[in-house]
DRENPA-3360 file (N, C-alpha, C; in nm, 2 decimals, always signed):
BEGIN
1 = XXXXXXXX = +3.57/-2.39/-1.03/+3.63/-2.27/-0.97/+3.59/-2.26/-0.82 ~ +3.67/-2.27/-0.73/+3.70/-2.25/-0.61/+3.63/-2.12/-0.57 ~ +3.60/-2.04/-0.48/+3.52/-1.92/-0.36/+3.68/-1.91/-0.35 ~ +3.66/-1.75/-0.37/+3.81/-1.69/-0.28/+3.80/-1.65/-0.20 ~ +3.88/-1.56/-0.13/+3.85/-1.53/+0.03/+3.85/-1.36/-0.01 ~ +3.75/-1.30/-0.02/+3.68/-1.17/-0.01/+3.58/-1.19/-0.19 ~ +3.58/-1.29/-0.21/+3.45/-1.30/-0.30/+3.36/-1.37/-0.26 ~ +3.23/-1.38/-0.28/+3.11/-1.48/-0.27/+3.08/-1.54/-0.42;
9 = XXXXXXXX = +3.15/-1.66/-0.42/+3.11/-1.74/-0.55/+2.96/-1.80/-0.61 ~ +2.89/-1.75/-0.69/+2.72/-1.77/-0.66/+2.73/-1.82/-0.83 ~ +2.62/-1.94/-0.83/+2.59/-2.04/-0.93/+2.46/-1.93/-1.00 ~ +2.43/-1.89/-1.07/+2.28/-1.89/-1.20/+2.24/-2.03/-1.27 ~ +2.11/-2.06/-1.22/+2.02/-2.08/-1.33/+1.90/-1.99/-1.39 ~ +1.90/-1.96/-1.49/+1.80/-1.92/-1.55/+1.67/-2.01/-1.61 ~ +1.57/-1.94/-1.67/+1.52/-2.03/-1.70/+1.55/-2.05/-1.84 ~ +1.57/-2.17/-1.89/+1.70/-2.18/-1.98/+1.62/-2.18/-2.14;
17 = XXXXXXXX = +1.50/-2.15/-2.13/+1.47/-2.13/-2.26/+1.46/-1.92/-2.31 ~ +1.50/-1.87/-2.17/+1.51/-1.73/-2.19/+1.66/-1.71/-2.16 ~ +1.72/-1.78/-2.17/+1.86/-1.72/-2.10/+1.99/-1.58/-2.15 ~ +1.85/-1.58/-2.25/+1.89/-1.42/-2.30/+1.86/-1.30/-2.14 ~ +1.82/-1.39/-2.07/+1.78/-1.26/-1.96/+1.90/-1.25/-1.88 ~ +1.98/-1.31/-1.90/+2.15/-1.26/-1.82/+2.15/-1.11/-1.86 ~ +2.14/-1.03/-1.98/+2.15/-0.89/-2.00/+2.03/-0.84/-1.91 ~ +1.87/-0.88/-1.86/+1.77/-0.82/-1.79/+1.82/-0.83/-1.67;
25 = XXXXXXXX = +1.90/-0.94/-1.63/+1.93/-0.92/-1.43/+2.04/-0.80/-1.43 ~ +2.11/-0.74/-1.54/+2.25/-0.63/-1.55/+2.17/-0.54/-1.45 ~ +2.07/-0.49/-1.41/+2.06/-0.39/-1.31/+2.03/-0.45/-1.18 ~ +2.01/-0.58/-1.16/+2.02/-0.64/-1.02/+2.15/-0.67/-0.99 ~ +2.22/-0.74/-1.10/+2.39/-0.72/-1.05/+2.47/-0.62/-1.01 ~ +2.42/-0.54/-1.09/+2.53/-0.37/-1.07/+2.46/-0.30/-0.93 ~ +2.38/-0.36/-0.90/+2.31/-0.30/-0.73/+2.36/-0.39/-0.62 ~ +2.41/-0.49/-0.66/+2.46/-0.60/-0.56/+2.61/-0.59/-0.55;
33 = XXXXXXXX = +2.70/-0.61/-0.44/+2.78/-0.63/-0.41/+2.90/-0.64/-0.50 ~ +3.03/-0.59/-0.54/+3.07/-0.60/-0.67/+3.15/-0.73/-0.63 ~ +3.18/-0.79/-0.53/+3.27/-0.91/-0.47/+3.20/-1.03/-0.53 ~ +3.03/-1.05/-0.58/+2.99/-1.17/-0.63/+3.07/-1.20/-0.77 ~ +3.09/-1.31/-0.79/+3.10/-1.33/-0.90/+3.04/-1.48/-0.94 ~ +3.00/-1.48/-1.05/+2.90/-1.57/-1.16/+2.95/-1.66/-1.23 ~ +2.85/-1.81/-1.20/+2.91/-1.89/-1.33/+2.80/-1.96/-1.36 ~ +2.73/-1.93/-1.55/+2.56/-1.95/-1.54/+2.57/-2.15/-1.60;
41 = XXXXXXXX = +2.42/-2.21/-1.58/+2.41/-2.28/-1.67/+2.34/-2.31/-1.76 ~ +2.29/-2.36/-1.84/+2.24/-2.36/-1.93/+2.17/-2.49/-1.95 ~ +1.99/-2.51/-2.06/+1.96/-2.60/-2.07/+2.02/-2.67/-2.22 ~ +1.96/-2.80/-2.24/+2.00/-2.85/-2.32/+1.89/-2.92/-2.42 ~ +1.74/-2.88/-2.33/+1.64/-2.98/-2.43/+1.54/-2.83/-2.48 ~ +1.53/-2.83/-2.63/+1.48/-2.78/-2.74/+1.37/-2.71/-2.71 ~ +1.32/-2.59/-2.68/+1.16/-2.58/-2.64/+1.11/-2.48/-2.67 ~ +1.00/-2.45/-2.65/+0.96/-2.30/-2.73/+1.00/-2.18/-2.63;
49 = XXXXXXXX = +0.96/-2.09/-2.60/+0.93/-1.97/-2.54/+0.85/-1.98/-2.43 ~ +0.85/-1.97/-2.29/+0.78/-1.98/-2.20/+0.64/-1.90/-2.23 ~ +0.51/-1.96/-2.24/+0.39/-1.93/-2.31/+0.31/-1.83/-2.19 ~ +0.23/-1.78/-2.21/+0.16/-1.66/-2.16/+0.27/-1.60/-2.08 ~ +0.40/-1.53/-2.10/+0.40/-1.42/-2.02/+0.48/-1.27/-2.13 ~ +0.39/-1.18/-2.12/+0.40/-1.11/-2.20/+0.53/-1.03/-2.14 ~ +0.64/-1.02/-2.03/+0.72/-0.95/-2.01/+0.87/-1.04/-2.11 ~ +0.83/-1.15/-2.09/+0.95/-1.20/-2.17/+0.93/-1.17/-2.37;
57 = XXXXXXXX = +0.77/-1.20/-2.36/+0.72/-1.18/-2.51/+0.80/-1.04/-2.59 ~ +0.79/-0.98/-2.48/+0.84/-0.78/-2.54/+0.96/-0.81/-2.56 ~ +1.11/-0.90/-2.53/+1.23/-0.87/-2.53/+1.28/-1.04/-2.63 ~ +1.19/-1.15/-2.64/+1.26/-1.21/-2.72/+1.14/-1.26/-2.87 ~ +1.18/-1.31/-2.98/+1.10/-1.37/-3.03/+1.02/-1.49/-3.02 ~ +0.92/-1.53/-3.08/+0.85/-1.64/-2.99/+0.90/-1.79/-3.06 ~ +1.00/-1.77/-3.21/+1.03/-1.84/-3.26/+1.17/-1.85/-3.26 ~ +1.26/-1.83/-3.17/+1.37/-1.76/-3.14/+1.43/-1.97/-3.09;
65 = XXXXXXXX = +1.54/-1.95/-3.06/+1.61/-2.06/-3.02/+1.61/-2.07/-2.86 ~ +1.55/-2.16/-2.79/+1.53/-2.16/-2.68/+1.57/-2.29/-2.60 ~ +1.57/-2.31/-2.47/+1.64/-2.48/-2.43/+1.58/-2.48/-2.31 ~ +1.50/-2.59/-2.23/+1.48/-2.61/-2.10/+1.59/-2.72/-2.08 ~ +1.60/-2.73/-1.93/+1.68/-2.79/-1.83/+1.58/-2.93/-1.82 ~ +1.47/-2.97/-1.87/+1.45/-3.07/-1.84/+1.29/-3.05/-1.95 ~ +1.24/-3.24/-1.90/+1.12/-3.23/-1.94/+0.98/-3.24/-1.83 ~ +0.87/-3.19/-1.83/+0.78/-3.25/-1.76/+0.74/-3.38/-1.78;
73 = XXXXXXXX = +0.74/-3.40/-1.86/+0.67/-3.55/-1.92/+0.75/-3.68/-1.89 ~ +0.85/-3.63/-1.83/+0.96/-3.75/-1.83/+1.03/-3.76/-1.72 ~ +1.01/-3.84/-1.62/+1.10/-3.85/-1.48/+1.23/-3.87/-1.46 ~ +1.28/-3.97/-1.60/+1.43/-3.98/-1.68/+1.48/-3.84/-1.68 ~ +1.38/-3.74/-1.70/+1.45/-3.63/-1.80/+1.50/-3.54/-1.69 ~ +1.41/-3.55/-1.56/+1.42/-3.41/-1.44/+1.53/-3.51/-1.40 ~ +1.49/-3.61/-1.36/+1.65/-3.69/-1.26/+1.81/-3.66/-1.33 ~ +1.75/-3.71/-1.50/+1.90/-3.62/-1.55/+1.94/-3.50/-1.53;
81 = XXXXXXXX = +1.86/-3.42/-1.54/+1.92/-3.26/-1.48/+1.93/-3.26/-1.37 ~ +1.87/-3.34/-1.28/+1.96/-3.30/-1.14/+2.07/-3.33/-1.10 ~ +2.07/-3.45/-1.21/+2.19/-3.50/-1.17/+2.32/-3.44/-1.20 ~ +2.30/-3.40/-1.37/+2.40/-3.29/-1.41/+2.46/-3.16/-1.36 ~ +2.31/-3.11/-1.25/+2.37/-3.02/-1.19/+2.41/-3.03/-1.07 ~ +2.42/-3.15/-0.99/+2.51/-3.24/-0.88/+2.64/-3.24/-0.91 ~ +2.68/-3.28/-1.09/+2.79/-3.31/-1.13/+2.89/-3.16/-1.14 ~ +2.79/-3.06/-1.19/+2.83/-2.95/-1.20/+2.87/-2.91/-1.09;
89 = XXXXXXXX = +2.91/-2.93/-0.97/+2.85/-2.82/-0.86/+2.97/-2.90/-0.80 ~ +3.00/-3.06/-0.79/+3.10/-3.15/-0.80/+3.22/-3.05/-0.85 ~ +3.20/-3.04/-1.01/+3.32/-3.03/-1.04/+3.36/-2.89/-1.04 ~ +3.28/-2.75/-1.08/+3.28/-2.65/-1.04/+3.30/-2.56/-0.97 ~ +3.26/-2.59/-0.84/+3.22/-2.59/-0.70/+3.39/-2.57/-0.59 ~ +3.34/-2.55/-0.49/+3.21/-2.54/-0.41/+3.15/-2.33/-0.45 ~ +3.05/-2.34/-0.44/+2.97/-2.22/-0.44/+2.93/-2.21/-0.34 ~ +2.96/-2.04/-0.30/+2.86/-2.03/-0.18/+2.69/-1.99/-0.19;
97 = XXXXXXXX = +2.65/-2.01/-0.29/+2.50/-1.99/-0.32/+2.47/-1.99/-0.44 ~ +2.34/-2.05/-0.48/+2.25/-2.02/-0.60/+2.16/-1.91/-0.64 ~ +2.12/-1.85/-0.75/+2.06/-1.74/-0.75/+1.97/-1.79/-0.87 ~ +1.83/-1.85/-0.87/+1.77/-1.89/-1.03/+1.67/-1.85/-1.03 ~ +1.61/-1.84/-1.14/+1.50/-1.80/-1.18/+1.41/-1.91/-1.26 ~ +1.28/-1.87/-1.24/+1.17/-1.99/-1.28/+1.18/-2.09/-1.29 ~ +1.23/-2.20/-1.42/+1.26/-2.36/-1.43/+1.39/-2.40/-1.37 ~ +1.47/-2.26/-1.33/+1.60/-2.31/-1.28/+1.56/-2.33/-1.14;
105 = XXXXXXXX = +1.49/-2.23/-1.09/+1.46/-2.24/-0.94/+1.42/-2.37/-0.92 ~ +1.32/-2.41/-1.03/+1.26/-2.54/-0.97/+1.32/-2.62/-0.97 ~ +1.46/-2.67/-1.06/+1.57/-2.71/-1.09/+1.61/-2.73/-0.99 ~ +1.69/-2.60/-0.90/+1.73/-2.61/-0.83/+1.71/-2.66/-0.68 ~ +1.59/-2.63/-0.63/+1.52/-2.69/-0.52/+1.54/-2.78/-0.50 ~ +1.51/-2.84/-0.62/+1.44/-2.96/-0.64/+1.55/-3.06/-0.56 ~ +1.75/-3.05/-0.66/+1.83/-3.05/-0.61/+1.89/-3.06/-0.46 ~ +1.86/-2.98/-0.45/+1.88/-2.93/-0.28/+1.78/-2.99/-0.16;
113 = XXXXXXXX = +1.65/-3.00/-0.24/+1.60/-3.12/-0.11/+1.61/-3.22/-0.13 ~ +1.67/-3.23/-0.30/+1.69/-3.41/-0.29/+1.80/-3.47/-0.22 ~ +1.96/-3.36/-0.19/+2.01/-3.35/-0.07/+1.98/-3.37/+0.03 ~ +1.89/-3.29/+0.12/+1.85/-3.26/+0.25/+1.81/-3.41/+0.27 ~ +1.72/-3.47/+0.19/+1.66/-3.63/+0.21/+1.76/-3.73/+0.23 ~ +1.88/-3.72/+0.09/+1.97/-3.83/+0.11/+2.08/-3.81/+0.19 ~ +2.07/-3.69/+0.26/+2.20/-3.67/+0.36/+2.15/-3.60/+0.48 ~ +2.06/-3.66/+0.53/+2.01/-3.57/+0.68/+2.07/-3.56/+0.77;
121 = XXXXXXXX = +2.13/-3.43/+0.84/+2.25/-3.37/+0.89/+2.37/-3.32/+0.84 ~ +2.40/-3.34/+0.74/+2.49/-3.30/+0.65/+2.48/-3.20/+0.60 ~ +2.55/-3.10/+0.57/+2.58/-2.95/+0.56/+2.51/-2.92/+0.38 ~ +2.40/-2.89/+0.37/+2.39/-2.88/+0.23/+2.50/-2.79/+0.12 ~ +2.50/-2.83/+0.02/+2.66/-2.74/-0.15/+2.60/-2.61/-0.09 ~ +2.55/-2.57/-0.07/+2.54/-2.39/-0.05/+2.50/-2.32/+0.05 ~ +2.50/-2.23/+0.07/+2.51/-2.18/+0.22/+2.37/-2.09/+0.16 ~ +2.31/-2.03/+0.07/+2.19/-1.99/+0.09/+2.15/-2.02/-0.13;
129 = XXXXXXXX = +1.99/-1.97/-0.12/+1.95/-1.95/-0.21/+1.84/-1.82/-0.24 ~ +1.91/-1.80/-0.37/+1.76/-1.69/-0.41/+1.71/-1.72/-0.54 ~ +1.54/-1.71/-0.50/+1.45/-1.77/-0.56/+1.39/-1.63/-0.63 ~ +1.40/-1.63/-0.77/+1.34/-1.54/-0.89/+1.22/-1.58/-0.93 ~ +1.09/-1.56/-0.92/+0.96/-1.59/-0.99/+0.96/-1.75/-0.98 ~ +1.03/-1.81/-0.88/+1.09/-2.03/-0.85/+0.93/-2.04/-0.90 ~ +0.99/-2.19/-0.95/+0.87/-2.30/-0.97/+0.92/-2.37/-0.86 ~ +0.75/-2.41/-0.82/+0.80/-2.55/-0.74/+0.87/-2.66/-0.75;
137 = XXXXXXXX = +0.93/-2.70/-0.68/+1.04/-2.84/-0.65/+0.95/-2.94/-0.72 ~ +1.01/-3.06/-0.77/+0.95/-3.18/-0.82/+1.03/-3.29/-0.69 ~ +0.90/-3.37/-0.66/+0.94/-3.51/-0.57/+1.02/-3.53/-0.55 ~ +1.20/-3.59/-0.50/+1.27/-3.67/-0.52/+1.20/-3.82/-0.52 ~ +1.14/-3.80/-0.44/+1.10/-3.97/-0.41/+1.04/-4.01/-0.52 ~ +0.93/-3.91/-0.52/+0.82/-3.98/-0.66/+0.95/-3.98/-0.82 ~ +1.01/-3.90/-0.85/+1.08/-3.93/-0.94/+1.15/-4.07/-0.95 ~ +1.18/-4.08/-0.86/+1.29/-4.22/-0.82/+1.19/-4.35/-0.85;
145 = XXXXXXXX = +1.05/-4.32/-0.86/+0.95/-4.45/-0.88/+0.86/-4.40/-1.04 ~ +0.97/-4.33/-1.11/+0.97/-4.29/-1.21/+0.81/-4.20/-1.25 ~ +0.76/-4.12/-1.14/+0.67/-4.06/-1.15/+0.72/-3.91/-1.14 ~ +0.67/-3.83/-1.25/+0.71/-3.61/-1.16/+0.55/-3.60/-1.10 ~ +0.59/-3.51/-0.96/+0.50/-3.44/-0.91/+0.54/-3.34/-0.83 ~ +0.47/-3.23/-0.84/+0.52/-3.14/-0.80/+0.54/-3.16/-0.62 ~ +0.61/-3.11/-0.56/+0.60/-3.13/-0.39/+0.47/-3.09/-0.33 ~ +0.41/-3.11/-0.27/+0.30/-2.96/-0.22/+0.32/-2.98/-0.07;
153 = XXXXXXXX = +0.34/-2.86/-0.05/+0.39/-2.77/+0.07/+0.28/-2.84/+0.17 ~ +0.14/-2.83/+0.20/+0.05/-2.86/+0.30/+0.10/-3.03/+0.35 ~ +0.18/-3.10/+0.21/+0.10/-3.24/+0.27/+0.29/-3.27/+0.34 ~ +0.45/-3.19/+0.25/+0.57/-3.20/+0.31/+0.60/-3.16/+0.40 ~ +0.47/-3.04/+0.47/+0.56/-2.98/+0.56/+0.64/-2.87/+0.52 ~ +0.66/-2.79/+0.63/+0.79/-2.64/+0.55/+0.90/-2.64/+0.62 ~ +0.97/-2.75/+0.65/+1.09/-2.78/+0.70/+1.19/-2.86/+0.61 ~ +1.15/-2.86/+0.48/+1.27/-2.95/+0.37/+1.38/-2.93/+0.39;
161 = XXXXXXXX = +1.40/-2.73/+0.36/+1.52/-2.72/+0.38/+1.57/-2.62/+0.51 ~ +1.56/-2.70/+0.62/+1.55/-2.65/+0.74/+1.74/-2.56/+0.75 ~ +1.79/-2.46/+0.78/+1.89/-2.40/+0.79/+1.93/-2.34/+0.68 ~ +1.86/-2.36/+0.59/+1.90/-2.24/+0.50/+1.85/-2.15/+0.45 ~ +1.94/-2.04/+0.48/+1.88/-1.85/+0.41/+1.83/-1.89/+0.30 ~ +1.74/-1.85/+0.27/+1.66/-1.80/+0.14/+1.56/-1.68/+0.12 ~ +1.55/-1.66/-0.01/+1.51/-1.51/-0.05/+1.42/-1.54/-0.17 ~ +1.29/-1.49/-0.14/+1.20/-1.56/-0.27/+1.11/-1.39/-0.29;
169 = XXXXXXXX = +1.15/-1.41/-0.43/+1.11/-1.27/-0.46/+1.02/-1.31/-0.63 ~ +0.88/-1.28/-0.64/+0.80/-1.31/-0.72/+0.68/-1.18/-0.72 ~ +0.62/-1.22/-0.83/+0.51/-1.13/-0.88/+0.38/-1.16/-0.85 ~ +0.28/-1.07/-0.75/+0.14/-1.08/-0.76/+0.06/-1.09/-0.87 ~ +0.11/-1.03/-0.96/+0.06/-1.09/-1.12/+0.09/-1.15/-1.23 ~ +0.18/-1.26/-1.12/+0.26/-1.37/-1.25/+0.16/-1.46/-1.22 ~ +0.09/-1.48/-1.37/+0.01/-1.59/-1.39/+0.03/-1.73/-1.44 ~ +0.19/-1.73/-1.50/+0.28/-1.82/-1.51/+0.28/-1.90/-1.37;
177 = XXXXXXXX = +0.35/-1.85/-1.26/+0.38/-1.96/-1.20/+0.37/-1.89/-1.08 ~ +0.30/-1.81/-1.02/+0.29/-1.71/-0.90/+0.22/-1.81/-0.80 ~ +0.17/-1.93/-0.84/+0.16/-2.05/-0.72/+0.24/-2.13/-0.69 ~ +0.30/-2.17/-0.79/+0.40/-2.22/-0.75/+0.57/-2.19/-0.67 ~ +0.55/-2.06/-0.67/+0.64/-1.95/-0.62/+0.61/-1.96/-0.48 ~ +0.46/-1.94/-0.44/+0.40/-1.96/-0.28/+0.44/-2.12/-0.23 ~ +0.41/-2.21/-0.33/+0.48/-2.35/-0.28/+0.59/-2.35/-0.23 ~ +0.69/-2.28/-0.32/+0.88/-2.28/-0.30/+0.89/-2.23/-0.17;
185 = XXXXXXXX = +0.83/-2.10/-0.15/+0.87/-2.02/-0.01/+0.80/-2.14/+0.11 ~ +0.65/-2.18/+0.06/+0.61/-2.26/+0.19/+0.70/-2.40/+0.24 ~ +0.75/-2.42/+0.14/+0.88/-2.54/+0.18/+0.98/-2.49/+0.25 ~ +1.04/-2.35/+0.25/+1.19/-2.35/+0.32/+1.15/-2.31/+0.44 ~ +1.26/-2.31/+0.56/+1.23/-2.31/+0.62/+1.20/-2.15/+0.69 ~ +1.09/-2.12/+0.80/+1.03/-2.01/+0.83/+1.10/-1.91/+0.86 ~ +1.23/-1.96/+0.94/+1.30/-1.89/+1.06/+1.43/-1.83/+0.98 ~ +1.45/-1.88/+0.83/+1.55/-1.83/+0.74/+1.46/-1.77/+0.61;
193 = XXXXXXXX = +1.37/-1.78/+0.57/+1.35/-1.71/+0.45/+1.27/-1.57/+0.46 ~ +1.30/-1.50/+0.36/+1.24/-1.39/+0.35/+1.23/-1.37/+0.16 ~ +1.07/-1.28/+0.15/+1.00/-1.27/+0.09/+0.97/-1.13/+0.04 ~ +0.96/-1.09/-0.12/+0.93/-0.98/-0.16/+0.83/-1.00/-0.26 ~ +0.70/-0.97/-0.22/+0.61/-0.98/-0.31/+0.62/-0.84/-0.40 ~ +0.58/-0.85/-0.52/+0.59/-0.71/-0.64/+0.47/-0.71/-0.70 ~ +0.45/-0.65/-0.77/+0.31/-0.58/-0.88/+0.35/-0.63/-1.04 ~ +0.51/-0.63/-1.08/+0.56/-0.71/-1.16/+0.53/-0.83/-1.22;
201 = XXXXXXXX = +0.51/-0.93/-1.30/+0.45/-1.09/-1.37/+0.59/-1.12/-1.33 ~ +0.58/-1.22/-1.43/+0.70/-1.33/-1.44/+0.79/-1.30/-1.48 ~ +0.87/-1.18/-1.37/+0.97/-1.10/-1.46/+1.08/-1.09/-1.33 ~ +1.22/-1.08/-1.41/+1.34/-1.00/-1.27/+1.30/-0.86/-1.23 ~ +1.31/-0.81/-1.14/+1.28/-0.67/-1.13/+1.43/-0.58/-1.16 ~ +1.40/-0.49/-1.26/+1.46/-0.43/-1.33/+1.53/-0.27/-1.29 ~ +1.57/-0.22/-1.40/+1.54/-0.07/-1.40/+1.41/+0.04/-1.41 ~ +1.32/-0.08/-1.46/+1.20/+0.02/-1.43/+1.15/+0.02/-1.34;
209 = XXXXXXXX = +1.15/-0.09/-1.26/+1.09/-0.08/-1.13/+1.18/-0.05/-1.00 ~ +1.25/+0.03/-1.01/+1.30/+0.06/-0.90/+1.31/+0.06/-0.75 ~ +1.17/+0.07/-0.69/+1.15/+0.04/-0.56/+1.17/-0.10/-0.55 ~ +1.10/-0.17/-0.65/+1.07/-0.36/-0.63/+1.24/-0.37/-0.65 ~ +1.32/-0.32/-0.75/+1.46/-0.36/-0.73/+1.55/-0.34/-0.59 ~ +1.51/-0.24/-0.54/+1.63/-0.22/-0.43/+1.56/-0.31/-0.32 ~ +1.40/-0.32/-0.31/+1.37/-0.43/-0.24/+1.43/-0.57/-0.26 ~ +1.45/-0.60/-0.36/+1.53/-0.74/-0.38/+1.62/-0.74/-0.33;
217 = XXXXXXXX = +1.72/-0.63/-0.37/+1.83/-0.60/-0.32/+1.88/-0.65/-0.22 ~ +1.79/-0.56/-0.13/+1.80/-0.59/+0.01/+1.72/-0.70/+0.08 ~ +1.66/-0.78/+0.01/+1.63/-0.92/+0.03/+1.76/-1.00/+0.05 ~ +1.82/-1.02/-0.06/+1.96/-1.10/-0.13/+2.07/-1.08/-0.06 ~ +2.11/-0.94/+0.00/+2.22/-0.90/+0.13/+2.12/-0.93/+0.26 ~ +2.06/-0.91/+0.30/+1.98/-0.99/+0.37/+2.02/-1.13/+0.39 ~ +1.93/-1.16/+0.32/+2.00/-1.34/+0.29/+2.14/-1.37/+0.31 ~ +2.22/-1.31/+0.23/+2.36/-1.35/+0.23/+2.46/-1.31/+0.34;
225 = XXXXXXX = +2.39/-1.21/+0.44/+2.47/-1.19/+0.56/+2.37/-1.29/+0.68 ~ +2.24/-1.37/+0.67/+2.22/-1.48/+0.75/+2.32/-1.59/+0.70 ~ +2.38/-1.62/+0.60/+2.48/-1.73/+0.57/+2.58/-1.70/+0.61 ~ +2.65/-1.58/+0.64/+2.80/-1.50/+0.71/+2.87/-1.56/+0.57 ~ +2.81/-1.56/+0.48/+2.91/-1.56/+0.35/+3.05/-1.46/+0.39 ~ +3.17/-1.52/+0.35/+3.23/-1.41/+0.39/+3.26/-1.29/+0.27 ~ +3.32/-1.17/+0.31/+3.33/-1.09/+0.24/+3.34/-0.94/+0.27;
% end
C-alpha cells in the first residue's frame, strides 16, 4: 500500500509475543493525527510472555499464545527477520515511518542501520522512526559472520543513523530493557532525536498516565514535522 497525498503511511512493530497491545496503543493513536494510518507485523517464532514485566503481566496470560520476530540464539534467525521485514517494506511500501515497540524496535533498527552500512548516501525506506521501550539494534556485520551482538553505542559511535528524526520514548523503571533503550537513542543521530523519559516500566504510555501520554505525543508530531512528512 502506497502513502497518499494528505496521509502519513506508518509501519508497527510490536513486540510480537504481546501483540495484543494494538488495543493498549488505542489512546496514543486517538491523540495523534487522524491522517496516520497503520499496517502492523507480526512474529512468527513460538515464545513465552516477555518475563519480569509486570505491566504486560496485568493484561495478558503468562500461558497465553505468544510469537517473537526472531531468536537470540541464532544469527540465521535475526538475519531472517530482517530480511523479511526488507521484503515487507519492498512489497508493502513505501512507508513514511516506523513506530515499534521493544523486540520490534530492535527489529527495526537493527534493519535500518543495516541499510545505512550497505547503502551509504542513499536515502534510508523511511523518513523517521519512533522508538517505544526499543531494544538495542543487533550487529549487522557480526551477524553476517554468523555471531548476534548487541551494537554498543561507546565503541559505534552515534552517527549510524545520521539524518533521521527519531523519537525514543522509555521508562525510568523498565527493568526489562531500560538500557538498552539508552543504547538505541545513543546510536541515532544527536541533531534529529528527541527523548521522553517516564516513571512508567516496560509499557506504552496510556490513559492512565496522561501527562507521559501527551508528552509522547508531542514527541511523535515533533518527530514527524522534522521529516516534513506531508500532511
Amino acid at each position: 500500500m502506497e502513502s497518499q497525498i494528505g496521509t502519513r503511511h506508518i509501519q508497527r512493530l510490536d513486540d510480537p509475543r504481546v501483540n495484543e497491545l494494538t488495543g493498549l496503543v488505542a489512546a496514543l493513536r486517538h491523540e495523534l493525527d487522524a491522517i496516520h494510518t497503520y499496517d502492523f507485523v507480526e512474529g512468527t517464532i513460538q515464545a513465552p510472555l516477555a518475563p519480569g514485566s509486570s505491566e504486560l503481566e496485568a493484561f495478558f496470560p503468562a500461558k497465553g499464545g505468544y510469537f517473537d520476530y526472531f531468536s537470540f540464539d541464532s544469527a540465521a534467525s535475526v538475519e531472517k527477520a530482517v530480511d523479511d521485514l526488507s521484503t515487507f517494506l519492498e512489497t508493502d511500501g513505501p512507508y513514511d515511518g516506523v513506530i515499534a515497540f521493544s523486540l520490534g524496535a530492535a527489529l527495526a533498527a537493527t534493519y535500518l542501520i543495516r541499510e545505512a552500512m550497505r547503502h551509504p548516501g542513499k536515502p534510508l525506506p523511511v523518513k523517521c522512526a519512533i522508538f517505544l521501550s526499543g531494544g538495542a539494534p543487533l550487529d549487522p556485520e557480526a551477524l553476517e559472520r554468523g555471531e548476534v551482538r548487541l551494537l554498543n553505542a561507546a565503541v559505534a559511535g552515534n552517527q549510524l543513523l545520521r539524518g533521521l528524526p527519531t523519537a525514543h520514548i522509555w521508562g525510568r523503571n523498565d527493568d526489562l530493557w531500560g538500557d538498552r533503550s539508552e543504547t538505541l537513542y545513543a546510536l541515532c543521530d544527536p541533531g534529529e532525536r528527541t527523548m521522553v523519559l517516564h516513571d512508567e516500566g516496560h509499557a506504552i504510555p496510556g490513559a492512565r498516565a496522561k501527562e507521559v501520554l501527551l508528552q509522547t505525543v508531542k514527541a511523535i508530531r515533533r518527530t514527524v514535522g522534522r521529516a516534513g512528512m506531508a500532511g
